[in-house]
N, C-alpha and C positions, 0 to 999 in steps of 0.2 A: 272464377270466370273461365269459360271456357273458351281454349286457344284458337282463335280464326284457322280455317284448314291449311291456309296457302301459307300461310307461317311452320305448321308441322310439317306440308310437302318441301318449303324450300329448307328450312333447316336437313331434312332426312336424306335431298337429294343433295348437298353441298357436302354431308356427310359423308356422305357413298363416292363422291367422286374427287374426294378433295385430293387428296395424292397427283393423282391424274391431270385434275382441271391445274395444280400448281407447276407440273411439267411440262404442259401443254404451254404454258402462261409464261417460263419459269425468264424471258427477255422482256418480262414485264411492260415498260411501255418505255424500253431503249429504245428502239424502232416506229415509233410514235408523235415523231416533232410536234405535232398539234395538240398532243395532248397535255404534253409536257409546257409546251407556252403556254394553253391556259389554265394548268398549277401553278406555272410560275409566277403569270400575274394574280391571281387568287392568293398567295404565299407572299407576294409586294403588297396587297391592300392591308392583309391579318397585318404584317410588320408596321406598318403604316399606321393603322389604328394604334397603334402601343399596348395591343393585348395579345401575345400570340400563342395561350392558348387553344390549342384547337384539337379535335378527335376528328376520325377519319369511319364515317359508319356505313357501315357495310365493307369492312377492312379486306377477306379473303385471306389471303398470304403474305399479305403485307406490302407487296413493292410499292404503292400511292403512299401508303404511310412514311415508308423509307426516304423514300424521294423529299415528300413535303418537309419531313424532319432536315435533311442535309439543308432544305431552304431555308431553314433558321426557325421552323415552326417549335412549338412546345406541344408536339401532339401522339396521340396514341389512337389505337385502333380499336372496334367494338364489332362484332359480327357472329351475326346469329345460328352460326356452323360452331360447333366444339371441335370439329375434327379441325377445320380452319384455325381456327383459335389454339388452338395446341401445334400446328403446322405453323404456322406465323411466329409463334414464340421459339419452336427450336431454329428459325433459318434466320430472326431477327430479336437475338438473344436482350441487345441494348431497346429494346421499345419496347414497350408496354400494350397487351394485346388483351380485350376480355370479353366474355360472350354477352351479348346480350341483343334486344331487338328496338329498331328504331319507332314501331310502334309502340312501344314503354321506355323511352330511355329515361335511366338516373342519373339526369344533369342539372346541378344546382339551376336555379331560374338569373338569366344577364352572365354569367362565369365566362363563357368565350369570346372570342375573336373570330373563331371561324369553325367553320364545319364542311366538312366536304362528304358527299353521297354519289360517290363515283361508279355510274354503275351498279347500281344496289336498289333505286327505288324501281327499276324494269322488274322486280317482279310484286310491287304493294299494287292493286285492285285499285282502280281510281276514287270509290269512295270511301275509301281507307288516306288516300292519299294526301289530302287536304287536311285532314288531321296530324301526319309525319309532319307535313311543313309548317304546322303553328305551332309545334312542340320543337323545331330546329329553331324556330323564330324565337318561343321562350328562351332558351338556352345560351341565346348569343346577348352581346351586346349592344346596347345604338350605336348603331355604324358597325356590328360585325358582319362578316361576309360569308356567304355560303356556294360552295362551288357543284356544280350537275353536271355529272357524263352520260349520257344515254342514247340508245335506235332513236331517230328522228323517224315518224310513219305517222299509223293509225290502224294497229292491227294488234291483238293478241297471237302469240306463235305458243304451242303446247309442245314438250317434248317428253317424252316416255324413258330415252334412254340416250347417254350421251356418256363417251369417252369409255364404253363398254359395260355402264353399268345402267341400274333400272334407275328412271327418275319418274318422278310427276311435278314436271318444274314449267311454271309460268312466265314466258314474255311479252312485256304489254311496248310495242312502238308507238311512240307518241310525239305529236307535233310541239315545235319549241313553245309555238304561241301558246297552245294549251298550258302546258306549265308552265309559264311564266305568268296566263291569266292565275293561276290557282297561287304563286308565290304572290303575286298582288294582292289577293283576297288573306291571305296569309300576315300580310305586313311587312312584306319585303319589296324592294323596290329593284326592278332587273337595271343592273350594270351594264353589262356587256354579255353577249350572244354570239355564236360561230357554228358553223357547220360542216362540214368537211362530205368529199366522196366517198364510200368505201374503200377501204383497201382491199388485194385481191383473195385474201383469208376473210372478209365482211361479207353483209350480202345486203344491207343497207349506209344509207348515210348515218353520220353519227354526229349529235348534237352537244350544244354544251351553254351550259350560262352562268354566267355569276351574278349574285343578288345582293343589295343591302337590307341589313335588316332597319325600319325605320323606327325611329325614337316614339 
C-alpha cells in the first residue's frame, strides 16, 4: 500500500528538525499549568479504571510520556519520527519509546486504560481522522480514557521551513466541537473540555478533551 503523503512529509520534516524542535521544547510543559492539570486528571481516570496501561502517540522527545509515567501510568511512547524516536530513547533511557504511526497502530484490541494524542493528531487530514479515533477506541478498554491537545480554530497553516531547516509539514486548527462530534461517531463519550488563551510564544487558543471510550 502506498504511504499517504502527509505521513512521508511529517515523518521527513520531524526528522530534519528533531534536535532542534527538542531544544526549542527542551521545558517541555514545566511552564504549562493547564496542561499539566489536564494530564493530571487524564492520569486519575487511567488509575481509577484499574488498567493503567497506556501509550502516549505521537510521543516526540518524550516529556508528556515522562510526566504521565511519574503519574503512576504504565506507559510508553510511539512516534512516527525515527530521529524522535531515537532522541526520546537517549534523554529517557527508563521508558520505552518506538516508531510507528497512529494511522496503523499495533495495539492488541480492549489492552489499554488510556491513550493520549498530545498534539500529534494537528497534522492527520480530517478524513483520515475519523479513522485514528475508532482504532484509539479499538485499543482501549470500556471505560478507558483518551486525552487531546491541540490549536482550537478552523484553518490549515502550511509551513516550508522551520527551526532552520526545509519542512513540508501540515497544520490543521480545529474547533473542539468538531472533534468531539467525530469521537462521538467513534464511540467515545467527551468527559471534560477546556480551553485556554495563548501564551505569548502561541499564536492561538489551545484546546483539550478527554473522552470515554463506551462499552
Amino acid at each position: 500500500m502506498t504511504e499517504p503523503d502527509f505521513l512521508r512529509d511529517t515523518r521527513n520534516s520531524y526528522n530534519a528538525m528533531a534536535i532542534d524542535y527538542a531544544e526549542n521544547f527542551k521545558n517541555g510543559i514545566d511552564d504549562k499549568p493547564v496542561d499539566r492539570a489536564v494530564l493530571a486528571v487524564f492520569a486519575e481516570l487511567v488509575r481509577a479504571s484499574g488498567n493503567t496501561d497506556a501509550v502516549d502517540v505521537g510521543s516526540g522527545p518524550g516529556h508528556v510520556t515522562e510526566y504521565l509515567k511519574s503519574l503512576g501510568l504504565n506507559i510508553y511512547g510511539i512516534d512516527l519520527s525515527s530521529e524522535m524516536v531515537e532522541l526520546a530513547r537517549r534523554k529517557r533511557p527508563g521508558i520505552r519509546f518506538e516508531e510507528g504511526s497512529m494511522t496503523a497502530l499495533d495495539l492488541a484490541e480492549g489492552s489499554l486504560g488510556g491513550i493520549c494524542a498530545w498534539y500529534s493528531t494537528i497534522h492527520v487530514p480530517l478524513e483520515q481522522l475519523s479513522g485514528v479515533f475508532a482504532d484509539f477506541r479499538r485499543a482501549l478498554v470500556p471505560g478507558g480514557h483518551l486525552v487531546l491537545g491541540f490549536q482550537s480554530g478552523d484553518e490549515l497553516k502550511h509551513y516550508d521551513e522551520g527551526f532552520g531547516h526545509k519542512l513540508s509539514l501540515d497544520f490543521y486548527r480545529r474547533s473542539p466541537d468538531l472533534v468531539a462530534g467525530l469521537l462521538n461517531e467513534a464511540g467515545f463519550e467527551v468527559y471534560a473540555r477546556a480551553e485556554r488563551e495563548p501564551d505569548p510564544e502561541e499564536k492561538t487558543r489551545q484546546a483539550y478533551l478527554i473522552a470515554r471510550a463506551l462499552g
